[in-house]
N, C-alpha and C positions, 0 to 999 in steps of 0.2 A: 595625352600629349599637350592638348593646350590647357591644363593644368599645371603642368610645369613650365611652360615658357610662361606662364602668369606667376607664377612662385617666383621664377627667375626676375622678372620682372616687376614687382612688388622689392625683392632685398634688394634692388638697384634704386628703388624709389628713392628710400632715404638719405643717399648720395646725392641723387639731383636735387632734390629737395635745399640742400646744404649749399646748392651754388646762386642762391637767388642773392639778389643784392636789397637787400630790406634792413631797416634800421636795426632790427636783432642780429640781423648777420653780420653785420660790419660791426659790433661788438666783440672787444675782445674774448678769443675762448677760454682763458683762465678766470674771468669775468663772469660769464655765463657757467664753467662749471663749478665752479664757486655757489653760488647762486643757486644752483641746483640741490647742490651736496646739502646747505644750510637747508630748503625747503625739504628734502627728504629728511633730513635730519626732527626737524620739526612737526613733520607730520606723525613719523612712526612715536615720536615721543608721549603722546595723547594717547590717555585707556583706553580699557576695552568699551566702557558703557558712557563715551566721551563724542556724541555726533552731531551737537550741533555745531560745539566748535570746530569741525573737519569742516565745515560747508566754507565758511568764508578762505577756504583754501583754495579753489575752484577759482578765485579770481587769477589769480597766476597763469593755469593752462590757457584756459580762456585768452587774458592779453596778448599769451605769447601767441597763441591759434590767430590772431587779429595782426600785430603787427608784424608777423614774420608773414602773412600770406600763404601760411598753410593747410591746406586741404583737411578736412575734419576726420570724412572715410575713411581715408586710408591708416590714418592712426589709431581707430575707433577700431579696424577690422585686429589691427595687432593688439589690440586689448582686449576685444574679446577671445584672442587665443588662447590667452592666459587665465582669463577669470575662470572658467571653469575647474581650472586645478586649483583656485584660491576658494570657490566655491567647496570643492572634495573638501578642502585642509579643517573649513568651519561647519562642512555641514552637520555634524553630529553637536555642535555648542550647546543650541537647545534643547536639548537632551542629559546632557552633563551636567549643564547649569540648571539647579532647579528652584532658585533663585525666582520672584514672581512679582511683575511692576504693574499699577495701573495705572494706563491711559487713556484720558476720558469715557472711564469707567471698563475698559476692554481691559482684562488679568491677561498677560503674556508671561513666557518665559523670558528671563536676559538674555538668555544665550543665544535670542533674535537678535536682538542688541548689538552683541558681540560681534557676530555672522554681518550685521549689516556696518559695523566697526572696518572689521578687515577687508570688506569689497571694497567699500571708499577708501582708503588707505592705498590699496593694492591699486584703485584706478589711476588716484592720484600721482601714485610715485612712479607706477611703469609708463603712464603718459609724460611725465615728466621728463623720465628718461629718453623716453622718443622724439618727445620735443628737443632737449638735446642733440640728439645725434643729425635730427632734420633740419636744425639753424645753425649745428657748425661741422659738421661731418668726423669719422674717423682721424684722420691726420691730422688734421687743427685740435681736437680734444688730446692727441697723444702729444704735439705740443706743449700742453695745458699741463698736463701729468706730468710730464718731464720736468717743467718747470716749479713742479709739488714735490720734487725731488721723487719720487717713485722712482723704484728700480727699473733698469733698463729693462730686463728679461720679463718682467709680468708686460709690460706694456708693447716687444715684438710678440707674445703671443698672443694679445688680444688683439692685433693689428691681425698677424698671420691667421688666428682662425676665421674673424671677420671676414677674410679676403678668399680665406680657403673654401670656406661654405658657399662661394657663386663661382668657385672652378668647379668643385663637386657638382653644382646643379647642374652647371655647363654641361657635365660629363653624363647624366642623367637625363639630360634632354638630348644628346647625340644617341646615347645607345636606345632609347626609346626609339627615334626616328629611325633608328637602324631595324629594330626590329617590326617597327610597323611598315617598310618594306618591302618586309622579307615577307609577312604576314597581314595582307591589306584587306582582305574578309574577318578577321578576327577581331572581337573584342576583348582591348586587356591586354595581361599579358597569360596566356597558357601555363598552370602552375607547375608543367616539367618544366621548364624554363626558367625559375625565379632564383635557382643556386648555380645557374652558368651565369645568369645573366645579371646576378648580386658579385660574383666574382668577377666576369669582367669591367662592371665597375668599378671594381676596388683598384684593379690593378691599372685601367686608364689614367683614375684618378690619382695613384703615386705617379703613375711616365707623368701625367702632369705639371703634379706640383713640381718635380726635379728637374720639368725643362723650363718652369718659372723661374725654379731658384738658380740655375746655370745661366739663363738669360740675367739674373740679378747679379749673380759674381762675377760676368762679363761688363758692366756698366758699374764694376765699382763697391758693388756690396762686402762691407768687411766685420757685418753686426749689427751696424749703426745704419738704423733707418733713419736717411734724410728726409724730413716735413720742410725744410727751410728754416730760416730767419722770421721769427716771431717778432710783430709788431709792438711797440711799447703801448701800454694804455696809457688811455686822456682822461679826460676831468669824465666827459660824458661814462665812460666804463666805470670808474669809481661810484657817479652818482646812480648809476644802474643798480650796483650794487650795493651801495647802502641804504638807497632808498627800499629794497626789495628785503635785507637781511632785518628793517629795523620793524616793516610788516611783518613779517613773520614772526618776530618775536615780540613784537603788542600783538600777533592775533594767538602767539601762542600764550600771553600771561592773560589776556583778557577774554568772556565768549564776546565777541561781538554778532555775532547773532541773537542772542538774547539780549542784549543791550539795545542793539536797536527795537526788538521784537517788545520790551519792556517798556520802550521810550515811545511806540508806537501806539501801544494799548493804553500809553497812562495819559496818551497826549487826546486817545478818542473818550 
């Protein structure tokens, strides 16, 4: 049970997270996902046996982790959710590739290379993402989108299952409470129980969402999700963005990490 008021609790994070008032948040959000798009854009762009250039990429998460005032944990825990399925996707590389580098004097396979290619890729872009979502929340990024001309329809279903997934939990965490009432010596839940009690969460969770969506055709809903009136951007949102779009593409034409590393050794 308090697994799941923690689960519940964790997908509500990155909502609160989005209401602090910090110089990235008061950022416009076409601004920042802009910004984003180009940094993922540039990172997946880089080979597979391409890693030192991924390092000076790391400064991005990082400033935004700094000036937005966001908690490191909690983003770190959502990425380690995912690495291990990005882990599964490259663990056989070294194996495949039989391809063979030395480094100082150690014979490996590339396909370590590659493997260690895709985790930093992979940490980089889904923190990014999250960073995202935690400096301008849901509503202000569909905003953003709307204003990238995206179709209306892709953008209430990412909104609705966003929204949908913490009524489900809601509903998850009530019939749980329900049954460890009924059941206050038990650990768990009793495995006769797990296809009553899998169906009546299905079915709380439709009464649900249809007394959401009546409660929204009562206040006016006619398709059109209103976010409000988008702010114009200023100078400061432009120079966010260009100063951030024109790094990444000097970090994506040049390594600078070997350039400094080269400018370091030739200076000792």
């Amino acid at each position: 049970m308090a697994s799941i008021m923690n689960s519940l609790y964790n997908m509500r994070l990155l909502d609160d997270l989005s209401q602090k008032d910090t110089f990235v948040h008061r950022l416009h959000p076409l601004v920042k996902l802009l910004a984003t798009v180009v940094y993922l854009t540039v990172v997946v762009s880089f080979g597979r046996y391409e890693i030192s250039s991924l390092l000076v990429f790391l400064f991005y998460p990082v400033l935004i982790f700094a000036f937005a005032e966001i908690p490191v944990v909690p983003i770190l825990k959502r990425l380690f959710i995912i690495e291990p399925l990005i882990i599964g996707i490259g663990i056989l590389n070294p194996i495949f590739d039989h391809q063979f580098i030395t480094f100082y004097g150690i014979e490996f396979s590339r396909g370590w290379v590659t493997l260690f290619s895709i985790i930093i890729k992979s940490g980089l872009t889904v923190t990014s993402a999250l960073l995202l979502v935690a400096t301008t929340g849901m509503d202000k990024l569909s905003g953003a989108m709307r204003m990238l001309k995206i179709p209306r329809i892709f953008i209430m279903q990412l909104l609705l299952t966003y929204r949908y997934i913490t009524v489900m939990m809601e509903e998850v965490a009530r019939t749980l409470r329900a049954y460890s009432l009924r059941a206050p010596n038990q650990k768990g839940i009793h495995r006769s129980a797990w296809g009553s009690l899998a169906g009546q969460l299905i079915l709380r969770t439709f009464d649900r969402a249809q007394r959401i969506y009546q409660s929204m055709c009562l206040r006016g809903y006619t398709g059109e999700y209103n976010i409000g009136r988008q702010s114009p951007m200023n100078l400061y949102d432009l120079l966010y963005l260009t100063v951030w779009c024109l790094f990444f593409i000097i970090a994506r034409i040049y390594n600078i990490p070997f350039i400094i590393g080269s400018f370091v050794t030739g200076g000792i």
